[in-house]
C-alpha positions, 0 to 999 in steps of 0.5 A: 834282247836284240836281234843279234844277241838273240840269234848268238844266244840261239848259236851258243844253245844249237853248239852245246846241244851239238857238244853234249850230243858228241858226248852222248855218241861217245859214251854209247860207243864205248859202251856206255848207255847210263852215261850216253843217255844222260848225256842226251837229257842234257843236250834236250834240256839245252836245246828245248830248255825247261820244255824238254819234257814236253817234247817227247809227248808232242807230235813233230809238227807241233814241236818244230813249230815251236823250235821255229828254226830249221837249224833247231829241228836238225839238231832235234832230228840228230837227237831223236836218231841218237836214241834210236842207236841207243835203244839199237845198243841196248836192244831194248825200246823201239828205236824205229819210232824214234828214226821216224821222229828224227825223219819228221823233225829233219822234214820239217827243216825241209820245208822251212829250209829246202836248200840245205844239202846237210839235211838232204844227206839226213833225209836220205840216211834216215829215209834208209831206216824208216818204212815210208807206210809208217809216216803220216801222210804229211811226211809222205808227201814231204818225201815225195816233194824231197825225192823229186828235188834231190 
């Protein structure tokens, strides 16, 4: 595959994940938990493809550096807060682990991407949600270099 049919295959990937996670908001508001989590395996399995069991055992680093692409661990990050709300909706699960791993996944854009000021503003929402004390130490230091910059 060239160049350029592999980044719009990479494009069309990134916006059908983004869709189907629309989706999965939209189920949860209207109250919708069966159909919103379906839909979120949907928007990991377009995302990560037939690695999407993978992903929920492995740690961030790891599975941003097999997404590769900053635009990929920000869509990873939008995920993972996702079922966060889920789980916030349902009252069930933990759903501050799953922020944390929105906040590791957008950190990691961060440091492959520090110029996007789309991430900046989830890296503050997130870093709302999350205690500093429960990131590794790689994220704390993150967040520290992300404080002194934005």
């Amino acid at each position: 595959m060239g160049s350029s049919m592999h980044e719009d295959y990479i494009m069309r990937q990134i916006r059908a994940a983004v869709r189907l996670l629309l989706h999965a908001i939209g189920f949860r508001v209207a109250g919708d938990l069966e159909a919103a989590r379906q839909e979120m395996g949907n928007a990991y399995r377009e995302l990560l493809g037939s690695d999407a069991l993978l992903f929920s055992s492995m740690d961030s680093k790891t599975g941003a550096a097999l997404l590769a692409r900053p635009e990929k661990m920000t869509v990873m990050a939008d995920l993972f807060h996702e079922e966060a709300e889920i789980l916030r909706t349902a009252k069930k699960g933990d759903p501050e682990a799953m922020d944390r791993r929105a906040l590791e996944y957008a950190l990691e854009a961060f440091m492959t991407a520090p110029e996007s000021e789309e991430n900046a503003a989830r890296i503050k929402r997130l870093a709302e949600r999350v205690k500093a004390e429960t990131l590794d130490a790689r994220y704390r230091e993150t967040m520290e270099d992300f404080n002194k910059t934005n």
